[in-house]
Every structure is written in C-alpha cells, then in structure tokens.
N, C-alpha and C positions, 0 to 999 in steps of 0.2 A: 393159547390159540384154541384149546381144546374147550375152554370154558366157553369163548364166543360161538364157538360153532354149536354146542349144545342149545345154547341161545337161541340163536337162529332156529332151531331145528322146531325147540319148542313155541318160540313163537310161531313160526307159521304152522304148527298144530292147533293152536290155540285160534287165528285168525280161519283157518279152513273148518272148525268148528264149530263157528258162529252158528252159518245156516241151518246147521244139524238141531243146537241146540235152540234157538226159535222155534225150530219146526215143536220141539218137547214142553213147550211152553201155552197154556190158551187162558184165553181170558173171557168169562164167562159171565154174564146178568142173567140173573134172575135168582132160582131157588135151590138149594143145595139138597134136598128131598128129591128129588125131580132127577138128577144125574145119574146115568147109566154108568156107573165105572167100579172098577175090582175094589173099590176101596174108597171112601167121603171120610172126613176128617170132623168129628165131632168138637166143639169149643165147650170143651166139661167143665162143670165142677171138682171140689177134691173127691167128693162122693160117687160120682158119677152116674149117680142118678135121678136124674133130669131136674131142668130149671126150665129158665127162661131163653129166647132170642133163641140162637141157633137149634142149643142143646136139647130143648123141649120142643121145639119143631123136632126135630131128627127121633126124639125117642115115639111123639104122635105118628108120627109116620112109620114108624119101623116095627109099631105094636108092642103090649104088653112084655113080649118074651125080651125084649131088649132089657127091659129094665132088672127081668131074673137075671139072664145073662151079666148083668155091670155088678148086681149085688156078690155074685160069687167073684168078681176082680177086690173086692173090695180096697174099693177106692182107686189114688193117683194122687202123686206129687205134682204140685206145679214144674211143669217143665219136661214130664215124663210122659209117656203116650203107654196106651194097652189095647186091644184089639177085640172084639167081636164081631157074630156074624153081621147079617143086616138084616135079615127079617124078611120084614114086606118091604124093606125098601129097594128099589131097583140097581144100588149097589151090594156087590158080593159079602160085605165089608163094611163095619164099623171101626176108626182109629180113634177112640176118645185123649184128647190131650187136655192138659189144663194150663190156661193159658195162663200170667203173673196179671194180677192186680196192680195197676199204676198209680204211685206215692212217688210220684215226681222224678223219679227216671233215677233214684240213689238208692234204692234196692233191688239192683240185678235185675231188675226189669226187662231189659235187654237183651242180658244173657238168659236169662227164661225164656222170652217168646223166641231167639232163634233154637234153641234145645228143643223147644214145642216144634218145628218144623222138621229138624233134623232126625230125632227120634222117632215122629210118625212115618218120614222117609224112608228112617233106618226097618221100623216094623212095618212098612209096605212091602218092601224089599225081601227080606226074611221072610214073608210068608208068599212072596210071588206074584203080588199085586204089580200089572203094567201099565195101571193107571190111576190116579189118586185126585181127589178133587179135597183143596181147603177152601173154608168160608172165610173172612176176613177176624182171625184170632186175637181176642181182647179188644177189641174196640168197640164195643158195645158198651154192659155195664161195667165192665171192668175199666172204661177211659182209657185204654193207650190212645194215645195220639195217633192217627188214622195215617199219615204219610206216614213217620215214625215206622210203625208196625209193618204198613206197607213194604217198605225200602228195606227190612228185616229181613220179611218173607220173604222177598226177590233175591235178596241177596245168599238168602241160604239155600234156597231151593237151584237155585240158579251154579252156586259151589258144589254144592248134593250129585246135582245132574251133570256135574263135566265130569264127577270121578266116579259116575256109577251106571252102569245099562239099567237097572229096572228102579225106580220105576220105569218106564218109555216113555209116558206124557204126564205133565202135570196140569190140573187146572185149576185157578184159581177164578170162585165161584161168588161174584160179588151180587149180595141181595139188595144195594142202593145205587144210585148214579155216581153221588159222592166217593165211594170206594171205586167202582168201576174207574171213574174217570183218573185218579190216584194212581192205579198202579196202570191204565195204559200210559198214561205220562211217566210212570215209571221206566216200563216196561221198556216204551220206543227211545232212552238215554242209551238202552246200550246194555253189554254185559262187561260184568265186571271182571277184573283179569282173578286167571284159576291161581290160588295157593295151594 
C-alpha cells in the first residue's frame, strides 16, 4: 500500500509542476548575440576557437578577449562544455560546448548532444547563472537532424529543470523559422515524465 501511496504522491508533484516548469521554459527567433542572459551557450569546435555559424557570430560579437580567454581552456571534448566571460556581449557568460558530428546516428551521436545540454546546465548552475540561452546545437554544419536534435534538447533540458532550481529559465534561441517552428511543435507535446 505503501508503494501506491508514494505513487500517488509523486504524481501529483509532478502534475502540479507542469505550470512551474513552462513558466522555466522560452522559445525565442532571432539572434543568440543579442540575448541579455547570465549565460549563451556557444556550439564550439574541439578548439574552441572560433568558426563558423553560431560559434564565429558569438566570438565577433564578444571581441577579440574571447578568443584569449578559449586559447587558455585549451580546447573541449565533444559532449563537454567550459566556461568564459562574455565580453562585449550582453550575456555575463560564455558556455562553449561541442556539439557531435552526425555519421548516421551509430556513433553516440545522441548521447553526445544530450551530455552538450546537460554539462552546459550543469556548468551554469555551478557558477550561478539563472538564466541560460542555447542556439540550436549541431544542426548546422555538423547535419544532426533538426527535429532529432530538437526532441534531445527538450528532453534533457526539460529532465535538468524538474531536478534542479538554477538555472530559473532556459531559452532556447532559434536563428531560422525551420528550428523555431520544430521545437514549438515540440515544445506544445507536453513534458515528459521526471526519471
């Protein structure tokens, strides 16, 4: 009896935390240079110092010092995340992750891009950041598949936030309509039940 009742208990935690966790949730178009929050989430190289797509918008923006700042981390695993100021950019906070290369989804591809979510979470968190903005990770030159990736991040950031107070809000900051549109379709399915 004592199992069902636990049961019950934590479901209706988990139902009366819906709202909460919505609220910790935003979905954003436009540019990921542009966002005021404690922390933006860089889609690195192994190097980490700068390319293309997201990552070389974010280090133009954030000025020269970013790019000293990445040479003394030197480098990043795929799957790992590490931390810098932000510069001139209007976040406190740089979280460079590296996101996996897509070779048809049989090289942990997938456990790479949710470790990319979860680690820049984890090092948001650790240094006190209440607000974190990703750009849409590997889907660019790297080819993950856009929903794929999508339903990744959703699903980890989404785990992250039922077991943890900080970050407070996440956003996920889409630079096309294609992705936008992706993860509100994702987004209005629902949350997935806490493990």
């Amino acid at each position: 009896m004592e199992k069902y009742t636990n049961l019950f208990w934590n479901s209706l935690k988990i139902i009366f935390n819906l709202p909460a966790m919505k609220s910790r949730i935003e979905l954003v178009l436009g540019d990921i240079t542009k966002v005021t929050t404690d922390a933006i989430v860089n889609a690195a190289n192994r190097s980490l110092l700068g390319g293309g797509g997201v990552d070389g918008a974010i280090h133009r923006a954030a000025g020269p010092a970013l790019l000293e700042a990445c040479r003394m981390l030197e480098g990043c695993e795929t799957g790992q995340a590490k931390i810098t100021e932000g510069f001139q950019l209007p976040a406190s906070h740089v979280i460079h992750t590296v996101g996996p290369i897509w070779y048809g989804g049989n090289q942990q591809e997938k456990e790479l891009l949710a470790a990319c979510y979860r680690n820049s979470l984890e090092l948001a968190r650790d240094n006190g950041c209440t607000t974190i903005a990703f750009p849409n990770i590997s889907t660019g030159i790297y080819r993950f598949p856009k929903k794929e990736a999508a339903r990744i991040a959703i699903a980890e950031v989404k785990k992250y936030l039922f077991h943890n107070k900080l970050p407070e809000k996440v956003f996920f900051v889409c630079f096309d309509e294609e992705n936008f549109n992706l993860y509100e379709e994702l987004l209005d399915e629902g949350l997935p039940t806490a493990n």
